[in-house]
N, C-alpha and C positions, 0 to 999 in steps of 0.2 A: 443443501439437499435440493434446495427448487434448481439448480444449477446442473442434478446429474452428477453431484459428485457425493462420495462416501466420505462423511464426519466423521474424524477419528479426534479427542479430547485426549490430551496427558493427563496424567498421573500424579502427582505430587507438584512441588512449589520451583523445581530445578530448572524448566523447559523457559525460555524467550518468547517460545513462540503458543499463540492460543490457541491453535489446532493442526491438524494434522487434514491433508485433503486426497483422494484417491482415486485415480480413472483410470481405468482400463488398467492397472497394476503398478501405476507410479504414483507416486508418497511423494508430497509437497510442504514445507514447514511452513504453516500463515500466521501474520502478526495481523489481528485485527485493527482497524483502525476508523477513528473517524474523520469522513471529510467536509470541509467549507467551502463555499463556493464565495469568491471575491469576485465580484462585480467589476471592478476596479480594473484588478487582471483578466477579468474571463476565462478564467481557470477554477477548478476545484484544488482546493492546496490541502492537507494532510504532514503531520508530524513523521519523521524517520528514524527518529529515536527517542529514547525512554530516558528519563531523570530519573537519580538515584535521589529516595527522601532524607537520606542520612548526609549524603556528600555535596548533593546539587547536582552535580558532574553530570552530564548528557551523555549516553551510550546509544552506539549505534549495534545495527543487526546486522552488518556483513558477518560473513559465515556463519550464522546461527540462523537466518532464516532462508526459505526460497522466495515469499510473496508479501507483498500485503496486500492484505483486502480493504479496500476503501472501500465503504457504505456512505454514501450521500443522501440522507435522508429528505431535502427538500426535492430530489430529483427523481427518486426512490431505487437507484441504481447502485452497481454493484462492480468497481473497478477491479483488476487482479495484476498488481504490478511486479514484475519482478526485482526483488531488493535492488542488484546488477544494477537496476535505469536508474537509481536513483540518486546513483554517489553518497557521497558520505555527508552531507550538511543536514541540520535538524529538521528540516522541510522540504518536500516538494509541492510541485502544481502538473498538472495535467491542461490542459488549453483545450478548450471548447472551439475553436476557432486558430486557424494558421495566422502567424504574426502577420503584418501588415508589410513589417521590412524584408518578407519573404525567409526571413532567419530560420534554419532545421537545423542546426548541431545545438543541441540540447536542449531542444522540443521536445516535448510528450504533448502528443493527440489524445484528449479523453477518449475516443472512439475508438482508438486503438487496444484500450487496456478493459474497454467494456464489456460484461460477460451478463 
């Protein structure tokens, strides 16, 4: 809501995704999530998929979500990524800083996803 946008919460235990976000008349699926910042990488890294507690099995959110919201709380910021950049592995990072080797195919700018 500090953001401008309209919270809309599900209903029952069926939905992947933890809310629902709405501006100017478009409807967005967000998986909340938290992120870390690695020092190491200079990046904020966050999870892309959920473990099941019965199977183990890691499930990812193509086509069941549009976003995740990354909350970095030592930073106090609020990333909005869309699932799309993320591919399919149980992690990403966001980079605070452009690679040194000049590398951009499969960069994510934290600045870009900040809201």
């Amino acid at each position: 809501m500090e953001y401008n946008f309209t919270i809309l919460i599900p209903f029952g235990d069926s939905a992947r995704y933890d809310l629902v976000i709405e501006k100017e008349g478009n409807f967005w699926r967000v998986q909340c999530k938290t992120g870390r910042i690695s020092r190491q990488l200079g990046a904020l890294e966050f999870n892309t998929t959920s473990q099941d507690a019965r199977t183990w099995k890691r499930r990812g959110y193509t086509g069941e979500i549009d976003y995740f919201a990354v909350y970095c709380e030592e930073l106090d910021a609020v990333y909005l990524v869309p699932v799309d950049d993320v591919g399919t592995s149980s992690a990403a990072s966001l980079r605070f800083d452009a690679p040194r080797n000049n590398q951009r195919k499969g960069v994510r700018l934290a600045q870009n996803y900040e809201i």
